[in-house]
N, C-alpha and C positions, 0 to 999 in steps of 0.2 A: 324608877320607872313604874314598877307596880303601884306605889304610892296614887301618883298619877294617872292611872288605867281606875284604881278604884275612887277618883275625885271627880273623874270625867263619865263613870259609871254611874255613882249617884246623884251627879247634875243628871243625865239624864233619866234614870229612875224617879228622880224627886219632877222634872220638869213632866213625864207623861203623866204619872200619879196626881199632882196638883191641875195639869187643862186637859185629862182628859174629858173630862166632861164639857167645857167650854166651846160655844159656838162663834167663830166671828159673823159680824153683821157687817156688812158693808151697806152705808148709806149715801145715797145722789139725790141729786137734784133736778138739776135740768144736764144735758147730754146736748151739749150745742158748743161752738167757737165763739164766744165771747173777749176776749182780753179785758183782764181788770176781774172780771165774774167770779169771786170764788165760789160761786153755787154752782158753776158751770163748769161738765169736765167733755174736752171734745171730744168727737166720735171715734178717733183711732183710737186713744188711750182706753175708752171706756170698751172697744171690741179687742183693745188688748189687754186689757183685764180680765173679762172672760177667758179671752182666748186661752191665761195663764190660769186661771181657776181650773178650766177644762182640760187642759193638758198634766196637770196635777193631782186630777181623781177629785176633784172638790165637785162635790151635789149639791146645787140648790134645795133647800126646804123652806116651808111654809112654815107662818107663825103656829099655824093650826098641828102642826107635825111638831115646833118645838114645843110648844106647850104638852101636848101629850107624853114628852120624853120627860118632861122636870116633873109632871103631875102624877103620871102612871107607869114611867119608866120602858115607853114604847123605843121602840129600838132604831136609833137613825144611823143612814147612810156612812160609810166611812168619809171622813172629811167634810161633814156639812157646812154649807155655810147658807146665811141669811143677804139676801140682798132685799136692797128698801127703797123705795121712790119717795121724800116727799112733795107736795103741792100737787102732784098731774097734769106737769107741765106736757102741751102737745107734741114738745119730743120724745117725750117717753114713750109716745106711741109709736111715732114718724123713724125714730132711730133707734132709741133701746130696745122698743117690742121687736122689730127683726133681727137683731143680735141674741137678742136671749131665747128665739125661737131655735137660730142656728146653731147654738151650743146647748139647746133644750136644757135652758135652765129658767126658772118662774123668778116671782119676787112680790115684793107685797107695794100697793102706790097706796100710801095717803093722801086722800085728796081733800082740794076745798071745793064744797057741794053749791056754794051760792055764787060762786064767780065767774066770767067767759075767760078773766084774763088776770093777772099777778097784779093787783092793786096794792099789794105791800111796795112792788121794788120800783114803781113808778115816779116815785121821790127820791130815789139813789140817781147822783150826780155821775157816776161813772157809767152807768145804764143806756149806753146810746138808743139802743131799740125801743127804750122805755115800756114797753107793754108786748107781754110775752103769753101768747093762749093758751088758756088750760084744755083740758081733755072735753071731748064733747060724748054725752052718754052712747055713740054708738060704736065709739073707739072703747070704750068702758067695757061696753059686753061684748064686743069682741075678744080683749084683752080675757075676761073674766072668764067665757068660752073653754080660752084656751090654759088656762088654771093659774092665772094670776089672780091675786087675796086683793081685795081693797080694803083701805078701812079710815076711819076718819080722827 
């Protein structure tokens, strides 16, 4: 038994000492009911995701916050974690931005600056909607406003 108390001690010693440092990132897409879409995860799951983050002690941070931990050893949140939008698709506004306001947690949207609309997935066969609208700049500074990162 002891054997065992000190095997299941050092997995855990060895597992916080190896991530404590380690942040997850969770990255999305678009935040819509699609079927077939793997870019797309629907609205319950994505506000039950949160909801599980937040009921967990997990704090959103900014890239600008992780970067100053790995560079200058600034000190983050217990349990941080990194959420990510890419493209800025118009639900990230419409559905993500009032979920992450309501568990006040931010995130960073990559977007695309030259497009109204996802010209990439307009050619995907499974795509019934075919043209899906990106973020319009006054949903951007809104968002931005309220301490969400953008970056391209």
């Amino acid at each position: 038994m002891l054997y065992v108390s000190i095997i299941i001690l050092s997995a855990l010693l060895y597992t916080y000492y190896h991530f404590r440092d380690r942040v997850p990132i969770l990255m999305y897409h678009r935040i819509a009911s699609v079927p077939g879409d793997r870019n797309a995860l629907p609205e319950e799951k994505f506000e039950e995701q949160m909801r599980y983050l937040e009921e967990n002690g997990f704090h959103s941070i900014t890239a600008e916050e992780l970067q100053a931990h790995f560079l200058h050893g600034k000190r983050l949140p217990k349990k941080p974690v990194v959420l990510t939008f890419d493209d800025g698709y118009e639900d990230n506004y419409k559905i993500a931005f009032p979920i992450l306001k309501k568990y006040e947690f931010n995130c960073i949207i990559y977007l695309v600056s030259h497009l109204n609309y996802n010209k990439w997935d307009v050619e995907v066969p499974e795509n019934p909607e075919k043209k899906f609208p990106l973020m319009t700049w006054d949903m951007i500074k809104e968002m931005q406003e309220y301490g969400i990162e953008f970056g391209g």
